[in-house]
Residue frames as qw, qx, qy, qz and C-alpha x, y, z in Angstrom:
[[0.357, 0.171, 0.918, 0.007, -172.77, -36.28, 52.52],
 [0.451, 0.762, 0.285, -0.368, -175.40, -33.90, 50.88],
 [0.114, 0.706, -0.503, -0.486, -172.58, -34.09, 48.00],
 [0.210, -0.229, 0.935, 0.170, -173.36, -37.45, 47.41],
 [0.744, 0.287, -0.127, -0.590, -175.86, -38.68, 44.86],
 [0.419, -0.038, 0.907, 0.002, -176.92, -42.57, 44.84],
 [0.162, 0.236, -0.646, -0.708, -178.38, -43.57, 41.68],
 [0.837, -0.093, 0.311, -0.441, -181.95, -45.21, 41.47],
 [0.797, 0.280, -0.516, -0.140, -180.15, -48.24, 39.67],
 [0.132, 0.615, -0.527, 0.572, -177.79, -47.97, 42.90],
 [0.482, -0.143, 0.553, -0.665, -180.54, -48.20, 45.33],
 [0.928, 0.062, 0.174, -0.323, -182.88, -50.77, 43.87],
 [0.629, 0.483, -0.596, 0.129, -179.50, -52.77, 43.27],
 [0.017, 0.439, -0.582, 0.684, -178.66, -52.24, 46.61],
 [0.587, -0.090, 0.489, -0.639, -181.87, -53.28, 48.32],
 [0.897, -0.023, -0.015, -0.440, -182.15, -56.18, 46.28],
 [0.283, 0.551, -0.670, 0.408, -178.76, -57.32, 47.01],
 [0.215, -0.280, 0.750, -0.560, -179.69, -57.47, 50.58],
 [0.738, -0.104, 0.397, -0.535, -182.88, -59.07, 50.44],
 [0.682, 0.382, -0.624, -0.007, -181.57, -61.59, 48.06],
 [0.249, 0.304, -0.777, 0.492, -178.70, -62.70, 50.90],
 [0.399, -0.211, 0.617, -0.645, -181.45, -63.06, 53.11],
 [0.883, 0.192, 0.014, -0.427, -183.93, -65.04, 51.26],
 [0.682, 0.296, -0.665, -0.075, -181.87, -67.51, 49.66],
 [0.108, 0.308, -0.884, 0.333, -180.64, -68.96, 52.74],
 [0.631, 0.111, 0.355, -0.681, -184.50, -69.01, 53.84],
 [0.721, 0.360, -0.297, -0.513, -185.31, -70.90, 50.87],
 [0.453, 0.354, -0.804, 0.151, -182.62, -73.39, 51.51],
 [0.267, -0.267, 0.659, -0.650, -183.46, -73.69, 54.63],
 [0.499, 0.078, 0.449, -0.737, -187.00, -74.89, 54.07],
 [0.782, 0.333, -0.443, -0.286, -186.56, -77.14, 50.88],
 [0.241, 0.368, -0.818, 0.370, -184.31, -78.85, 53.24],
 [0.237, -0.111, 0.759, -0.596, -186.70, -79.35, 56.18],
 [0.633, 0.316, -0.044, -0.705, -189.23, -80.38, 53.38],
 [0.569, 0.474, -0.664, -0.106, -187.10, -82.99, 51.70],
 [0.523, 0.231, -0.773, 0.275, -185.86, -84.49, 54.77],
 [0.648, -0.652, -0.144, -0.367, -187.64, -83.66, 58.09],
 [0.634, 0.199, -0.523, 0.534, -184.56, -82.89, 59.98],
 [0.340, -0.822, -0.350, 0.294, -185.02, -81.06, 63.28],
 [0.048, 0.944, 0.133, 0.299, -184.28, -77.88, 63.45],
 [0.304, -0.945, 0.088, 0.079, -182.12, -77.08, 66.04],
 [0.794, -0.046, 0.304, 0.525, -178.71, -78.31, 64.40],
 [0.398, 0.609, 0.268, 0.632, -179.44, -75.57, 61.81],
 [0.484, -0.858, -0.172, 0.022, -180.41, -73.29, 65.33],
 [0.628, -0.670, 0.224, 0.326, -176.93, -74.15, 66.53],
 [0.695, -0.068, 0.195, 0.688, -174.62, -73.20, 63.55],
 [0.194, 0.733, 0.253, 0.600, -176.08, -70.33, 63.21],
 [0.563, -0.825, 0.023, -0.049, -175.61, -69.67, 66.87],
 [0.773, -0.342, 0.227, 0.484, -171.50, -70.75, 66.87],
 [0.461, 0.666, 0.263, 0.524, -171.32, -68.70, 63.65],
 [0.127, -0.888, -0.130, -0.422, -172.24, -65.42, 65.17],
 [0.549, -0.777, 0.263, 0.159, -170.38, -66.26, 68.85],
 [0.758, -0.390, 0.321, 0.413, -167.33, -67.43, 67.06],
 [0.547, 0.458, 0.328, 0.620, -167.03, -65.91, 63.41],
 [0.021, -0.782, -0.095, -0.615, -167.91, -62.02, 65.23],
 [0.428, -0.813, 0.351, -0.178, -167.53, -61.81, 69.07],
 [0.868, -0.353, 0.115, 0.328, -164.81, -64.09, 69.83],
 [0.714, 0.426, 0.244, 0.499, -162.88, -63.01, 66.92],
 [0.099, 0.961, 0.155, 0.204, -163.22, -59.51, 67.61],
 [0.350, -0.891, 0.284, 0.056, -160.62, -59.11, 69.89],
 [0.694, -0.313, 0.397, 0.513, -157.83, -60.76, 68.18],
 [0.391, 0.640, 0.403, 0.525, -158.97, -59.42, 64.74],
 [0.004, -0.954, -0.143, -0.262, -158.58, -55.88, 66.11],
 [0.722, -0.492, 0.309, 0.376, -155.12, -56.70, 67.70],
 [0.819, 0.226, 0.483, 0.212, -154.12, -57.80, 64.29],
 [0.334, 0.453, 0.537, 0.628, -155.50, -55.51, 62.10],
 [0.032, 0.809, 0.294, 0.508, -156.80, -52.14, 63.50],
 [0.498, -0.828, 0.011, 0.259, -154.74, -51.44, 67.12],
 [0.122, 0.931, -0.314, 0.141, -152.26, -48.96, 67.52],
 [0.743, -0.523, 0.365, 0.202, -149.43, -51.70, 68.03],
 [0.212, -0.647, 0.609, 0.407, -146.48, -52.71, 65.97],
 [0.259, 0.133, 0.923, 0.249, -147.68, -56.01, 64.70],
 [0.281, 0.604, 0.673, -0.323, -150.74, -54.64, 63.83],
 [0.121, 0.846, -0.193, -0.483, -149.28, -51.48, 62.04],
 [0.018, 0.553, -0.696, -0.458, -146.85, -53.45, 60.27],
 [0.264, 0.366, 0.892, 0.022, -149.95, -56.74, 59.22],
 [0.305, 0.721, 0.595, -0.179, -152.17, -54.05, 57.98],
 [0.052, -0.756, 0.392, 0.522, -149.72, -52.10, 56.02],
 [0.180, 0.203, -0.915, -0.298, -149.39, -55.03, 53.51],
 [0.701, 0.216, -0.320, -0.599, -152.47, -56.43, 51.67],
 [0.653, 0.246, -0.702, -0.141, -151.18, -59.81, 52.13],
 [0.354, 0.086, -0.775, 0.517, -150.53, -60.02, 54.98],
 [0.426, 0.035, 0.313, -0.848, -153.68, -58.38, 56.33],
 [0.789, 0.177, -0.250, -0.532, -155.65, -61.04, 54.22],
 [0.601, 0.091, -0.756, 0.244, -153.61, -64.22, 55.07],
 [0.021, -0.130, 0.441, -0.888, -154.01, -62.61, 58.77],
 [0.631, 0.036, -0.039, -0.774, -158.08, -62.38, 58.17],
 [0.718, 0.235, -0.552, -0.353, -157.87, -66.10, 56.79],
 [0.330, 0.228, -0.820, 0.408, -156.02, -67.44, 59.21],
 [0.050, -0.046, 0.750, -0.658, -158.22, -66.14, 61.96],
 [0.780, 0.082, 0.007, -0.621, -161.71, -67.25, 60.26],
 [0.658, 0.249, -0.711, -0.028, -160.03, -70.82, 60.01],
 [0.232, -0.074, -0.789, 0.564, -159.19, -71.29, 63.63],
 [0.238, 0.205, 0.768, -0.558, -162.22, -70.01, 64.83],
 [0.647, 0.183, -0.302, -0.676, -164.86, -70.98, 62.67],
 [0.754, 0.152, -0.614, -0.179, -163.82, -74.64, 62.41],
 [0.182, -0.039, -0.801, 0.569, -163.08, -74.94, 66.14],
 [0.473, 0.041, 0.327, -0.817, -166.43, -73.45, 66.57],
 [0.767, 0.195, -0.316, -0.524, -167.82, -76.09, 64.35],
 [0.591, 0.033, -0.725, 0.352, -165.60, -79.09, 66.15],
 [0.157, -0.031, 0.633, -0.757, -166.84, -77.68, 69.72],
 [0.531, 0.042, 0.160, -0.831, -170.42, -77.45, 68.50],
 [0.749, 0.169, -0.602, -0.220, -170.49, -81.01, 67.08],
 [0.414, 0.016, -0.779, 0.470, -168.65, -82.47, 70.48],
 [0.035, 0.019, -0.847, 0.530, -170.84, -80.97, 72.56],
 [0.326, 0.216, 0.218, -0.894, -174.25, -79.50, 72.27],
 [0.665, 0.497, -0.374, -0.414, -174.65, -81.70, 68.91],
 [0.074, -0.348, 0.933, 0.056, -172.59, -84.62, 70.46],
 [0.596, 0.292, 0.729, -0.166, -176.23, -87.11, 70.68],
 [0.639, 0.670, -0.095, -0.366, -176.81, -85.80, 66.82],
 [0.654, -0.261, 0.684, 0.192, -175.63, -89.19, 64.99],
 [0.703, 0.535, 0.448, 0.138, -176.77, -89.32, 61.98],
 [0.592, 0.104, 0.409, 0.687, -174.73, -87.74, 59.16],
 [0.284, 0.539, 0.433, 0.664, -177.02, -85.28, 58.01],
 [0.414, -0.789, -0.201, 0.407, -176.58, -83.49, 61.19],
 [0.478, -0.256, 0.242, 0.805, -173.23, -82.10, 59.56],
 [0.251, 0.324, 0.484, 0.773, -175.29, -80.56, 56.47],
 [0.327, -0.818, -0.466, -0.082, -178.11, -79.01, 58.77],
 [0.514, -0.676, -0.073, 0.523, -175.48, -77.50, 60.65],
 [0.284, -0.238, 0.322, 0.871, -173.67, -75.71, 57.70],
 [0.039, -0.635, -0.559, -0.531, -176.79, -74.53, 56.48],
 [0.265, -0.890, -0.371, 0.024, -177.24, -72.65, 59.42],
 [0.524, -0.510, 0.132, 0.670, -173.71, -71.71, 59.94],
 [0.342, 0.032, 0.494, 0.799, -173.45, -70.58, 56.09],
 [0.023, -0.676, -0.691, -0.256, -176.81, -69.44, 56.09],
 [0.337, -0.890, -0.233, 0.199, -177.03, -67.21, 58.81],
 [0.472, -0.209, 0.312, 0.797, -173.38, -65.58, 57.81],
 [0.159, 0.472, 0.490, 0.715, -175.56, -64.63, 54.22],
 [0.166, -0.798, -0.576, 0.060, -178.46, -63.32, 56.65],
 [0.384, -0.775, -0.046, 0.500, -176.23, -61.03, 58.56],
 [0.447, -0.108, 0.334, 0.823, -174.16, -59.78, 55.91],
 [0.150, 0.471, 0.576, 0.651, -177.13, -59.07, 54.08],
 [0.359, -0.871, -0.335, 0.013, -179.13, -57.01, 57.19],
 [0.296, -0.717, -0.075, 0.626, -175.92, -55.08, 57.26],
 [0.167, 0.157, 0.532, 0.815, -175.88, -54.26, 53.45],
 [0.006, -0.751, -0.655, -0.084, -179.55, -52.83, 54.01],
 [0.355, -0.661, -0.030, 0.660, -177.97, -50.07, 55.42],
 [0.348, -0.003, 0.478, 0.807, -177.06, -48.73, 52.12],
 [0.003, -0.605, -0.706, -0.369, -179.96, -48.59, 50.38],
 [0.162, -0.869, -0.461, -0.078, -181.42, -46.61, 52.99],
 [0.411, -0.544, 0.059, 0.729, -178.60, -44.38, 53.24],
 [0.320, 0.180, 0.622, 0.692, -178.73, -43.95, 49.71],
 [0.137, -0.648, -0.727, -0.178, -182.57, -42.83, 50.14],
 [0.293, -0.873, -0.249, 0.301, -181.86, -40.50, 53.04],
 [0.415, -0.383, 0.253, 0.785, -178.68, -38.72, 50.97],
 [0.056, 0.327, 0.727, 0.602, -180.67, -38.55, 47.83],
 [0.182, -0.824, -0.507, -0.175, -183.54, -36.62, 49.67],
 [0.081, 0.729, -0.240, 0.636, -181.27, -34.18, 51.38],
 [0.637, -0.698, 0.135, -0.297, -180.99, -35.31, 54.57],
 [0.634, 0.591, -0.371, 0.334, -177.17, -36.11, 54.45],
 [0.130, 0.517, -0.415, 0.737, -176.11, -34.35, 57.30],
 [0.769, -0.382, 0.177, -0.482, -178.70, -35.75, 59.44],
 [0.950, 0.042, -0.299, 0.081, -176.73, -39.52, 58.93],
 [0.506, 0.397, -0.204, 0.738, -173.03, -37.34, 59.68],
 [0.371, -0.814, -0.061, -0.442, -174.54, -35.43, 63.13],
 [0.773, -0.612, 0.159, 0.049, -172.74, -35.83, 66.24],
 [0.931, 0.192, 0.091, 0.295, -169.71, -37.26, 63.85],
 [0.083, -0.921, 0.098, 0.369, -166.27, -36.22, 63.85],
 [0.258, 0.753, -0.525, -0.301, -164.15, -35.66, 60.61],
 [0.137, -0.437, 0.887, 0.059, -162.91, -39.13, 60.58],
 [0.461, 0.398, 0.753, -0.250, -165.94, -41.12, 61.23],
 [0.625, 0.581, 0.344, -0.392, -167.21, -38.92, 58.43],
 [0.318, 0.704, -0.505, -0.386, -164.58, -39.80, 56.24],
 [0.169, -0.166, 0.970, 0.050, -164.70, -43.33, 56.76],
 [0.382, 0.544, 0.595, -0.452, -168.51, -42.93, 56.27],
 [0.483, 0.749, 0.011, -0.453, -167.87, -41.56, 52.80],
 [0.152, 0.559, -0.775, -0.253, -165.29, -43.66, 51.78],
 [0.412, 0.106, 0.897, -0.117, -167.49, -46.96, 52.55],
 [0.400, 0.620, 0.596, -0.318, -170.92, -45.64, 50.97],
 [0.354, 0.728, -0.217, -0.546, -169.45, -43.81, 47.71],
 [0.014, -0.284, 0.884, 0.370, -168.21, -46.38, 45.69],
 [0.277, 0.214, 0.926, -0.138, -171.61, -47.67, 46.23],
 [0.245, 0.541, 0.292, -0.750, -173.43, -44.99, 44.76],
 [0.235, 0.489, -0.580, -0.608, -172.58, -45.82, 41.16],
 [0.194, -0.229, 0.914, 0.273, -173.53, -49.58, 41.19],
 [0.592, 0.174, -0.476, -0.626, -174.92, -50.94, 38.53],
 [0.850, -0.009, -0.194, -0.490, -177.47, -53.53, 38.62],
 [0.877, 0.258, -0.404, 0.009, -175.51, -56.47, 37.61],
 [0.201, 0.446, -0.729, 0.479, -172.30, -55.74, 40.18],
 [0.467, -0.412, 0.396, -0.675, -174.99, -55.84, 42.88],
 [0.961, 0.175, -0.034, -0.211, -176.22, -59.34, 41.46],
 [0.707, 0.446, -0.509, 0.204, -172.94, -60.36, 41.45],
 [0.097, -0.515, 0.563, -0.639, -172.63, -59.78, 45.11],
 [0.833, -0.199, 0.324, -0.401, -175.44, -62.37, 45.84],
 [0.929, 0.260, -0.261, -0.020, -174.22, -64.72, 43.39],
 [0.122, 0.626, -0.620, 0.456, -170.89, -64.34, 46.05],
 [0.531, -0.347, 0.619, -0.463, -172.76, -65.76, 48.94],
 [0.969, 0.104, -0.066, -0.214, -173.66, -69.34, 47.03],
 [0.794, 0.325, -0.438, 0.268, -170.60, -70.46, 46.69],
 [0.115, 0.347, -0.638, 0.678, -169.55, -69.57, 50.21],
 [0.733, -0.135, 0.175, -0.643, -172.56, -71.65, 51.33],
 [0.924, 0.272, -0.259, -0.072, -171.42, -74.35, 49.93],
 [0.360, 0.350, -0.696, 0.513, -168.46, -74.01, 51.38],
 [0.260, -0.225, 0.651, -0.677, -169.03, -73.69, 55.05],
 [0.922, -0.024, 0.190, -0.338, -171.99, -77.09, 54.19],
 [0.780, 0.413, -0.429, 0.193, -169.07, -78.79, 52.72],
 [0.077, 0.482, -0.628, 0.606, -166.78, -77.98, 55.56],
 [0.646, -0.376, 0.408, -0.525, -169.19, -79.13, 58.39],
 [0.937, 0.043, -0.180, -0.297, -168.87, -82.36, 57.08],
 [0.726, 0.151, -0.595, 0.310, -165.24, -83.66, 57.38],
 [0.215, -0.414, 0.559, -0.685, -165.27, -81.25, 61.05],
 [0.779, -0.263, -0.049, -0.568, -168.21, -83.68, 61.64],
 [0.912, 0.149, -0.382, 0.032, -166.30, -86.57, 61.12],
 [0.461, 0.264, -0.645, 0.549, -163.30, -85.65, 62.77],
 [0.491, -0.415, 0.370, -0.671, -165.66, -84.69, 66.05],
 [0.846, -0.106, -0.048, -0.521, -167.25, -87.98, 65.55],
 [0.935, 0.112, -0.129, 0.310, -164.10, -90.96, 64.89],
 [0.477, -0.672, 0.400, 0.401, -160.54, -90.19, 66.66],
 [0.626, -0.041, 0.624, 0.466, -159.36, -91.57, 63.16],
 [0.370, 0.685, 0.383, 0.497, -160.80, -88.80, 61.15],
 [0.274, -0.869, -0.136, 0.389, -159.52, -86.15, 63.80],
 [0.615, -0.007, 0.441, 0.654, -157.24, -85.16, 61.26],
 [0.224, 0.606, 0.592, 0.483, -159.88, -83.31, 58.81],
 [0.313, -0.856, -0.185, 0.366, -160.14, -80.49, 62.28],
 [0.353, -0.667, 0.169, 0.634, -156.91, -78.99, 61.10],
 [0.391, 0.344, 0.739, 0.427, -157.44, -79.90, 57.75],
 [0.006, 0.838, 0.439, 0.323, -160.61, -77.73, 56.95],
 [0.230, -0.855, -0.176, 0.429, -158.98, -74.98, 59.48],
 [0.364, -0.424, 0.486, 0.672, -155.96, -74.67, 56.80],
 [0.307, 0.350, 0.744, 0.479, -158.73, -75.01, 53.96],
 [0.089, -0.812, -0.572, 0.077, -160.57, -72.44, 55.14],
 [0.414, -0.658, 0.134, 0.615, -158.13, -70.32, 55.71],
 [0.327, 0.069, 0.655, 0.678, -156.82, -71.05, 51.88],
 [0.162, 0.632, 0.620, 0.436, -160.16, -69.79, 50.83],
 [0.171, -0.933, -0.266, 0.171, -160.80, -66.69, 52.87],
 [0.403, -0.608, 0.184, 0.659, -157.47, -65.84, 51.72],
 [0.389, 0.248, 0.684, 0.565, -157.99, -65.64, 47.86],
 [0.159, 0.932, 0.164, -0.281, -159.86, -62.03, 48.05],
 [0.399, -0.601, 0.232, 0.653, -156.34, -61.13, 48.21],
 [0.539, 0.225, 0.691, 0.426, -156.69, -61.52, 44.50],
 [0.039, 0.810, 0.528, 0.253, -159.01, -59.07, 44.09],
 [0.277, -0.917, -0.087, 0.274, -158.44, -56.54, 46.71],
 [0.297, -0.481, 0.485, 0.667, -154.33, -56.10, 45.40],
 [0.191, 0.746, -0.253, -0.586, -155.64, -55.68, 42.05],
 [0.368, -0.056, 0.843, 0.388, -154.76, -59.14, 39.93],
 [0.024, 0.271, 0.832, 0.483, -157.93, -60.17, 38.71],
 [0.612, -0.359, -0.094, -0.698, -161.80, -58.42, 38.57],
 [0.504, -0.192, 0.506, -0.673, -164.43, -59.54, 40.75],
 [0.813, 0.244, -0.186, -0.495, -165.99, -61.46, 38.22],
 [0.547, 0.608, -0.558, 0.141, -163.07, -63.64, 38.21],
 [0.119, 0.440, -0.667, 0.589, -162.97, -64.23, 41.78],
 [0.675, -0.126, 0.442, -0.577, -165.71, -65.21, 42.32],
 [0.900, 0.278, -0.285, -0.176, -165.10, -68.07, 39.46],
 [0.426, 0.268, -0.802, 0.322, -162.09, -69.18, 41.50],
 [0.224, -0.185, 0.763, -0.577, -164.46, -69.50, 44.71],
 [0.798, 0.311, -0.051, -0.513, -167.05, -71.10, 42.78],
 [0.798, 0.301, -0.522, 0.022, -164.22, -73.75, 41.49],
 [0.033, 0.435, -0.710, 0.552, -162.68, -73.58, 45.11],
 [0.592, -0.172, 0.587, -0.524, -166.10, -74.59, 47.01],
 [0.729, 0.288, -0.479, -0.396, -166.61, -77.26, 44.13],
 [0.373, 0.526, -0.697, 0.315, -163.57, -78.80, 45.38],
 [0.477, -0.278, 0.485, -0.678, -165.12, -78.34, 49.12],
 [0.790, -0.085, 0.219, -0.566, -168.40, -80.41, 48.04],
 [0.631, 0.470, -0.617, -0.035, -166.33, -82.99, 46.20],
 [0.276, 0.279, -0.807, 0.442, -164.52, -83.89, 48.99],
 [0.386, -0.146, 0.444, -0.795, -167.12, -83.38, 51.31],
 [0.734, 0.253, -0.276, -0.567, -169.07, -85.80, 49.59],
 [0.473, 0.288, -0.816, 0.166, -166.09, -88.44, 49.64],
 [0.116, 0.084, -0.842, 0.521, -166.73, -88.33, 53.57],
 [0.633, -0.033, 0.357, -0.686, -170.41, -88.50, 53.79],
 [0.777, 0.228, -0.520, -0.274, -170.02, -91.61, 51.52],
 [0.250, 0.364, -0.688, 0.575, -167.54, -92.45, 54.01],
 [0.280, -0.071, 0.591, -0.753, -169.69, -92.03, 57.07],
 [0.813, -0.001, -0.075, -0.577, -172.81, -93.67, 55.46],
 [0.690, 0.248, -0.680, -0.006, -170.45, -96.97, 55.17],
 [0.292, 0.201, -0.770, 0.530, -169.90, -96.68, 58.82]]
C-alpha cells in the first residue's frame, strides 16, 4: 500500500464526495419538514426498512447469488449480465416489499398521501447517507497511504484481502475533481427514484385496486438497478449513464405524479 500515492485533487474530491451524499439528503430533509410540517417518523421508518431490507435481509441471498462457492453463483457472477440483472432483481423484491410491508403496517394509520413522499425521502435519503459514510473511508485512506502509514491499514491482512484492498482504493487515487462530483450528482436522481416509487407502492398498500403498482415498481426497479450494466460491460461512459438514470427517474416522477393526482381525487 506504501506504493500507492492518492493525489490531493483525489482526496479533497473524495471527502467532498462523501460529505456531499450526506448533506443533500439533510437538506431535503428539512426544506421538506419546513414546507409542510409532516411528522417525522414516516421519514424515521424508510430509512429504517431501507437499511433492514436493502442490506441485512438481502445479504444472504445476494451472497448465494453472487459471491458463494456454488454453481449458480459461479456461473451468475461469471457474466456481467447476469450478475447485474441478478443485483436488480434482488433490490426490486426487497426494497419494494419492504416499502409495501412498511406502508401496511407500521405506516398503515398514515392516510394522507404525503406519507408516501416522507417515506422515500427517508428510504432514498438514508441509502445517500450510508453510501456516503462508507465512501469516507477513502479519503482517509488516501491520507493515511500518502503519509506512509500504508502498511499499518494492510496489518493482520492476508494476500487476498490485500489485493482486494488495492484493487478497490487504486482507481481512486487518480480522481479528478469533477468524476468525484459526478458521483454526487449520481445519488439525485436515485432519490428521486426511490420518492417516486413510494408512491404507486403507497397506493397499492392503500386500495386492493391499485395492488397492481407492488409488482409493478418491483419490475421497475429492478429495470433501473439493472442499467449499470451499461457502464460496468463497457457500452457507454459514466457520464452517459447517469443521463439515462436521470431520464429513467424522470419517467419515475412522471408517473408518480399521475398517482398522487390520483390519490388526491380519492
Amino acid at each position: 500500500m506504501n506504493d500507492l500515492h492518492f493525489t490531493d485533487e483525489a482526496i479533497a474530491g473524495l471527502f467532498s464526495q462523501s460529505a456531499l451524499m450526506i448533506i443533500i439528503p439533510v437538506i431535503l430533509l428539512i426544506v421538506w419538514k419546513v414546507k409542510t410540517h409532516e411528522k417525522i417518523f414516516p421519514v424515521i421508518v424508510g430509512a429504517a426498512t431501507w437499511l433492514l431490507f436493502a442490506i441485512i435481509l438481502k445479504l444472504a441471498p445476494a451472497y448465494f447469488l453472487l459471491q458463494a462457492d456454488n454453481p449458480a453463483a459461479k456461473t451468475i457472477s461469471g457474466n456481467i449480465w447476469l450478475t447485474m440483472l441478478t443485483a436488480g432483481i434482488l433490490a426490486g423484491v426487497f426494497e419494494e416489499t419492504g416499502r409495501f410491508i412498511a406502508f401496511r403496517t407500521v405506516l398503515k394509520k398514515y392516510k394522507d398521501r404525503r406519507t408516501s413522499l416522507s417515506y422515500g425521502i427517508g428510504h432514498g435519503g438514508f441509502e445517500s447517507i450510508y453510501i456516503g459514510m462508507q465512501m469516507l473511508m477513502f479519503p482517509v485512506i488516501g491520507i493515511m497511504v500518502n503519509s506512509g502509514m500504508g502498511d499499518q491499514l494492510t496489518a493482520g491482512m492476508d494476500e487476498t484481502a490485500k489485493a482486494a484492498m488495492l484493487a478497490q482504493t487504486e482507481p481512486l487515487s487518480q480522481s479528478t475533481f469533477a468524476y468525484c462530483m459526478l458521483g454526487v450528482y449520481e445519488r439525485i436522481p436515485a432519490i428521486v427514484f426511490h420518492i417516486s416509487a413510494s408512491v404507486p407502492v403507497f397506493a397499492a398498500a392503500r386500495e386492493k385496486k391499485y395492488a397492481f403498482l407492488y409488482p409493478l415498481m418491483i419490475f421497475v426497479h429492478a429495470v433501473f438497478d439493472f442499467m449499470i450494466v451499461f457502464y460496468s460491460a463497457g457500452i457507454v461512459p459514466s457520464w452517459a449513464i447517469e443521463l439515462m438514470f436521470t431520464a429513467f427517474a424522470a419517467a419515475a416522477a412522471y408517473f408518480a405524479l399521475k398517482v398522487y393526482r390520483i390519490l388526491e381525487r380519492n
